[in-house]
N, C-alpha and C positions, 0 to 999 in steps of 0.2 A: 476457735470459732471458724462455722464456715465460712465460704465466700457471698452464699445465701443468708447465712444470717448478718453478716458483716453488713451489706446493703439495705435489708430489713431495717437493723438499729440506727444507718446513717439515715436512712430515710425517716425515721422519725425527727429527730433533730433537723431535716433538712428546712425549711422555710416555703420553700418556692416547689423545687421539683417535687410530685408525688408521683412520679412512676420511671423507671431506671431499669429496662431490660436487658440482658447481656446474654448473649447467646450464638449460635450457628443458626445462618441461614433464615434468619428471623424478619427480613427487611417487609415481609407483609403485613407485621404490626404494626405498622405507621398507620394504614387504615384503621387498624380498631382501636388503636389508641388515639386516633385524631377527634372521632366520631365520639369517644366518651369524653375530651376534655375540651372538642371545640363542637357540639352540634348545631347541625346546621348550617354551619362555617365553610366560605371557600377557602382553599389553600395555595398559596402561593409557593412552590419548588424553587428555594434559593441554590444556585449550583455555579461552579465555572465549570470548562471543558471538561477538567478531567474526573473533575467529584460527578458530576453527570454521568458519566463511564461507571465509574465506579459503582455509584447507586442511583445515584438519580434518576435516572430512567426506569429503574426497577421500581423506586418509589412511588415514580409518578403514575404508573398503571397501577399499585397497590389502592391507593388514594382512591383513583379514578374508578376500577371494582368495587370499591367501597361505596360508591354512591356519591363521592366527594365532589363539588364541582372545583377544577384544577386549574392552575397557569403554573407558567414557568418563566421563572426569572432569570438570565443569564450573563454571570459577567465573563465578558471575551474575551480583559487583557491575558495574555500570557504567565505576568508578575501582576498582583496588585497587591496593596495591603491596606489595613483599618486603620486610613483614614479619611477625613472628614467630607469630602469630594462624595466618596461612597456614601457615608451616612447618606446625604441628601439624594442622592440618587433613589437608594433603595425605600427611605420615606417616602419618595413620590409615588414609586410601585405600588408600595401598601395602600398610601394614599387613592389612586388609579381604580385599585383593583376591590380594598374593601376587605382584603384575605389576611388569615394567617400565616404566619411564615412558617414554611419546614424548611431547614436548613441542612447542606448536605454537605459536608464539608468538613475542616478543622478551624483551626483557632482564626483564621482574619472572616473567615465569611457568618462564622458561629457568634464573633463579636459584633459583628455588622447587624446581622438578625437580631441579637438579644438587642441593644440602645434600641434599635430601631422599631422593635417590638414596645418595648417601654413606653418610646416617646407615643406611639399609637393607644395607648394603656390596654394592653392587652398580652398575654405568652405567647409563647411558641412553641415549638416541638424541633427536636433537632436530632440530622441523624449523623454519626461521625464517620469520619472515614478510614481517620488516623489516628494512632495511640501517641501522637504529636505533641502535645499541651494536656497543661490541667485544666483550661479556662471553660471547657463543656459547660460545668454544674456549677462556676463560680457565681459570686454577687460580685456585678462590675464587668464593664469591658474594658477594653487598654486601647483605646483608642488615638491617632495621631491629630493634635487640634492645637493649631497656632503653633506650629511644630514644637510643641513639647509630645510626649508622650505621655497621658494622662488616664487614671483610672475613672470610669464616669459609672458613678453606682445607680445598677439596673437590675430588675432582677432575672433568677436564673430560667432556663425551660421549664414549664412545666412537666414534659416526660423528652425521653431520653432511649432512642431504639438502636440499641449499639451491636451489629452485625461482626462477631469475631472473625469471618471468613471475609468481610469485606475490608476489617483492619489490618489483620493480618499478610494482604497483598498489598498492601502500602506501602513505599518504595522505605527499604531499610534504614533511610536516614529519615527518615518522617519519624519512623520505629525509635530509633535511637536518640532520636529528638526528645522525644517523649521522657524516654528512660531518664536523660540529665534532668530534664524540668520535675518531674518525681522525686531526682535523688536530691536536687535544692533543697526540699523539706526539709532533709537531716540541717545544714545547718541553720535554716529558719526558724526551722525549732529551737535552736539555742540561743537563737537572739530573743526568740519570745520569751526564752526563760529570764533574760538580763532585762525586758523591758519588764516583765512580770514583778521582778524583785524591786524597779525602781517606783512602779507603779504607774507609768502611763499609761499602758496596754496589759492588765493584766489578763491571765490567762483563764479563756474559757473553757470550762471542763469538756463539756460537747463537744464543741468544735478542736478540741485535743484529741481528745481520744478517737474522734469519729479516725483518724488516721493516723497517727503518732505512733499507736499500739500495736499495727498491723505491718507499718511502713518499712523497717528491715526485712521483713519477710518480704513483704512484693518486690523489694529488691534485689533478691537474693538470688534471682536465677538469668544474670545479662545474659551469659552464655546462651539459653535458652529464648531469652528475645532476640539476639542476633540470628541463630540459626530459625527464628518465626516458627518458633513448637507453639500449638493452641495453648495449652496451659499457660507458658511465662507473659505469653502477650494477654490473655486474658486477665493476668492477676495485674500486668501492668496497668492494663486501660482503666481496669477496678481504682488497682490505686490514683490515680488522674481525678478518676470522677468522685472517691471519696473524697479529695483534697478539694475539690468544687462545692462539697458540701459542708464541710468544714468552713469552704469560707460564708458558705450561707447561716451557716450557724453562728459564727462570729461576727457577721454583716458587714465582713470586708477580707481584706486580704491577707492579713497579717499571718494566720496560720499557712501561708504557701510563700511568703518571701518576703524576703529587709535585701540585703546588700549583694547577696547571689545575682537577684534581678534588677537594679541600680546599674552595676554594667552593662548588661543590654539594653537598657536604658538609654544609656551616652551613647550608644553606636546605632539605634534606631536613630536617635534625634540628630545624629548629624551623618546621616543618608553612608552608612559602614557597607562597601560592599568588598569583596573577595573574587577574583576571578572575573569581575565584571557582573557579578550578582547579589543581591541580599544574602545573610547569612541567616540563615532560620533559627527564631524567637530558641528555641533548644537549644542549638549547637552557642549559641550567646551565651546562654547561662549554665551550660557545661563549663566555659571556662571562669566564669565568674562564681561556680558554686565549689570550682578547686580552688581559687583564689581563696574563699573565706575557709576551706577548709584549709588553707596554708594558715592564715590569719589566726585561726582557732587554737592549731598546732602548739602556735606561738603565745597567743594568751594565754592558755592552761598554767604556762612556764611561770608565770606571775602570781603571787602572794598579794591579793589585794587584802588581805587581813590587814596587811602594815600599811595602807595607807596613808598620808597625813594628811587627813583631811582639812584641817586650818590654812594650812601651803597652800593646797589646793585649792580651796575657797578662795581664797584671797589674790591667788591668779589669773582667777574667773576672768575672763573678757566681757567688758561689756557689750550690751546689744546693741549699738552704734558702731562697735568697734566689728563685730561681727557681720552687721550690715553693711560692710565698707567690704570687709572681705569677701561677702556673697557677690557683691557687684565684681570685684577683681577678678574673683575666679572663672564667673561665668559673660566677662564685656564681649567676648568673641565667640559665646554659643550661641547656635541659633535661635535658644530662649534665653536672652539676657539678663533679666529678671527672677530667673529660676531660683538661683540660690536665694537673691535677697527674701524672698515672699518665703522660701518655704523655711529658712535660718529665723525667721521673724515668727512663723507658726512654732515653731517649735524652741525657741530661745526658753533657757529658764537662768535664772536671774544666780545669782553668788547663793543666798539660803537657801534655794530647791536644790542645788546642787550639793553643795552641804548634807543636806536630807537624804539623798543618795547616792553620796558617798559615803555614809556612815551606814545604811542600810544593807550595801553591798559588804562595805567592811566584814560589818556584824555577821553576816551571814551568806560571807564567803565558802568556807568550809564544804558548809551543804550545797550550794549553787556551782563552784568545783565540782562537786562530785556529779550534781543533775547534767551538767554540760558536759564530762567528761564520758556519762554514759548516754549522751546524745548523740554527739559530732563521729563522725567518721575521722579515718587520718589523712590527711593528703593521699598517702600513697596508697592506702585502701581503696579511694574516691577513684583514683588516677588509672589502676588499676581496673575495677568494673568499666570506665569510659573507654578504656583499649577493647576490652571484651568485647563491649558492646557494641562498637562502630561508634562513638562520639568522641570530638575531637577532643585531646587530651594535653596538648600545646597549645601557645595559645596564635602562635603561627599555621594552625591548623585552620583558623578562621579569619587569617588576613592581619593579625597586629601583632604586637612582639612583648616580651615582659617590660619597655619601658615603659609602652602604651599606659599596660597596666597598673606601674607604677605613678603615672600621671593623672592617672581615673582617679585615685583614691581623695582625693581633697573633694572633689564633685560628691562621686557616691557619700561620702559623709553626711553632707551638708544637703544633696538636691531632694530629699523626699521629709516629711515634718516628721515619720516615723524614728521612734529607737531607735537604735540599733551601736552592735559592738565596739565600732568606731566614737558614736559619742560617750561613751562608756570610758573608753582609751581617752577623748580627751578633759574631760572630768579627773581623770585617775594620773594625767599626768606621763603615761606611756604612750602617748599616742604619735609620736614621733620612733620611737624605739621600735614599737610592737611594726609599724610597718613596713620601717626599714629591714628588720629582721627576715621579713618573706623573700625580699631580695638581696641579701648578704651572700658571702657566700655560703656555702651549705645550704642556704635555703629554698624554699619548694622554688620559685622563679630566678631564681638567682641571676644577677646580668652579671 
């Protein structure tokens, strides 16, 4: 399939966005595609300095040729990111001004624009700058509120004017950024398949396929996104934005992450910097998406056929007893509550558990083989991240394998989704399978 039809087919499935151009040189579509999905409408130029440079100001005379009446909105810090400070700000704009937003940017001012589009009940239009994130086309921003890090569901752009000469000069770790947040999929996909089997979140065909199918091949050429060849960067930004439709088709996020994105999680919320800076939303979940491919490595190695399911059950923790533990593990995060609230969403009692252990039992075999031909291997993974400029230790971003060996109780427990960790502790290995990542021989070994 082409790359042309590939878009075609996501956009059907998509929900929210109906138009996704991709191309060279094309930043004059903002005009004619503003005037067909907002007429009439003034537009509001969301930029900082340097997405400004980049396209913004090309935009804003498109717009303005077009007959559009224009402002510009400008945020000045240096660093900023999405949160809630910002919402308010940029609502008042909209408020102000009366306009739609076009967004000129990547992932914190594209999530700014979408909520804040929402909360106005109206879209947006947005133009990227960086093949950085997949959160373009998603449902949902990730926004920071009561410092937790939170998904707040919104919907996506209406159209989408993606200039490949514009992304393509975007500083190589934006680039590479990208590439790990893409390459996540692989193992989110195979926790969807574990959520699939147990039956929380089962698995929507659309929003599967819209990228699942495609997803090794766009990943296929770092080499080619590191040295910025138009092709590799193009089929990457492709796959970002299918994976944003994917989550529109699925009406949340599940098809783009479980526990890959959970570490970035813990090092957004409790202000992670490196160098005396943020470590960008990618470079986070590059090492969190080698961690679960260490994880995966290690689970394969397991015969859940043999189960004992009765042991098991009968181990079960209760949800008092788990709710004591949410509070323990998280009295010194800066959302203290975390675990308790989300262990409480998501507890399932000694019979559910039962139910899904004997469903994985049964029907391990096959689910073995679907995850085995999912996951990457650590040192596959590890590999393309060298290639490509993304950090591939996890000293690369400011913390060490104990760090990460410390996350893993959080990441478990902090989000109400699935995922292979509850699985591990259901089955009983969940002490073993993660001690294993850092043993020795193993992918972080201390």
């Amino acid at each position: 399939m082409t790359s042309e039809q590939r878009i075609a087919a996501a956009l059907k499935v998509a929900t929210d966005t109906k138009a996704f151009e991709l191309g060279q040189g094309i930043l004059g579509r903002t005009g004619v595609l503003f005037n067909e999905y907002f007429p009439g409408r003034k537009a509001l130029v969301v930029a900082d300095r340097n997405t400004w440079k980049a396209a913004g100001a090309e935009v804003f005379e498109a717009l303005a040729a077009a007959g559009i009446p224009t402002e510009k909105y400008m945020f000045e810090e240096a660093e900023f990111h999405a949160d809630w400070d910002h919402i308010e700000m940029l609502d008042k704009a909209l408020d102000e001004t009366g306009a739609i937003a076009v967004s000129i940017g990547s992932g914190t001012i594209n999530d700014l624009c979408k909520l804040c589009s929402h909360h106005h009940q109206q879209s947006y239009l947005t133009v990227p700058t960086a093949a950085s994130v997949d959160g373009y086309t998603s449902f949902g921003a990730s926004i920071t509120y009561q410092n937790a890090k939170q998904t707040f569901e919104c919907p996506a752009p209406v159209a989408v004017v993606a200039d490949v000469d514009v992304i393509a000069a975007a500083p190589k770790e934006m680039t590479a950024a990208g590439y790990a947040d893409l390459a996540a999929k692989v193992p989110a996909g195979a926790e969807w398949m574990i959520s699939d089997i147990v039956g929380t979140e089962p698995i929507k065909p659309d929003a599967w396929h819209v990228l699942q199918d495609c997803l090794d091949e766009l990943l296929s050429n770092p080499a080619g996104v590191a040295a910025g060849e138009t092709k590799a960067i193009s089929d990457l930004f492709e796959g970002l934005i299918l994976s944003g439709f994917a989550m529109q088709a699925a009406r949340s996020s599940r098809p783009a992450s479980c526990c890959d994105h959970l570490f970035s999680h813990i090092l957004d919320m409790t202000h992670h910097r490196y160098k005396g800076k943020f470590v960008s939303h990618g470079f986070q979940v590059a090492i969190g998406t080698l961690t679960m491919c260490a994880v995966f490595d290690e689970f394969l190695k397991y015969d859940l056929s043999k189960i004992d399911v009765d042991a098991c059950a009968a181990a079960w923790p209760s949800l008092a007893e788990e709710q004591q533990r949410g509070l323990e593990l998280f009295k010194d995060f800066p959302a203290p509550k975390l675990g308790y609230e989300q262990i409480t969403q998501k507890y399932n009692d000694a019979a559910e558990v039962r139910r899904q252990l004997v469903a994985v039992r049964d029907g391990w075999k096959d689910l073995h083989e679907r995850i085995a031909g999912q996951v990457w291997s650590f040192a596959k993974m590890q590999e393309c991240f060298k290639v490509v400029g993304a950090p591939y230790e996890p000293e690369h971003i400011g913390i060490t394998r104990a760090d990460i060996r410390n996350m893993f109780p959080k990441v478990q427990m902090m989000r109400w989704r699935y995922n292979v960790l509850d699985l591990a502790k259901r089955a009983g290995c969940y002490d073993q399978l993660v001690a294993s990542v850092f043993a020795k021989g193993g992918a972080w070994e201390l």
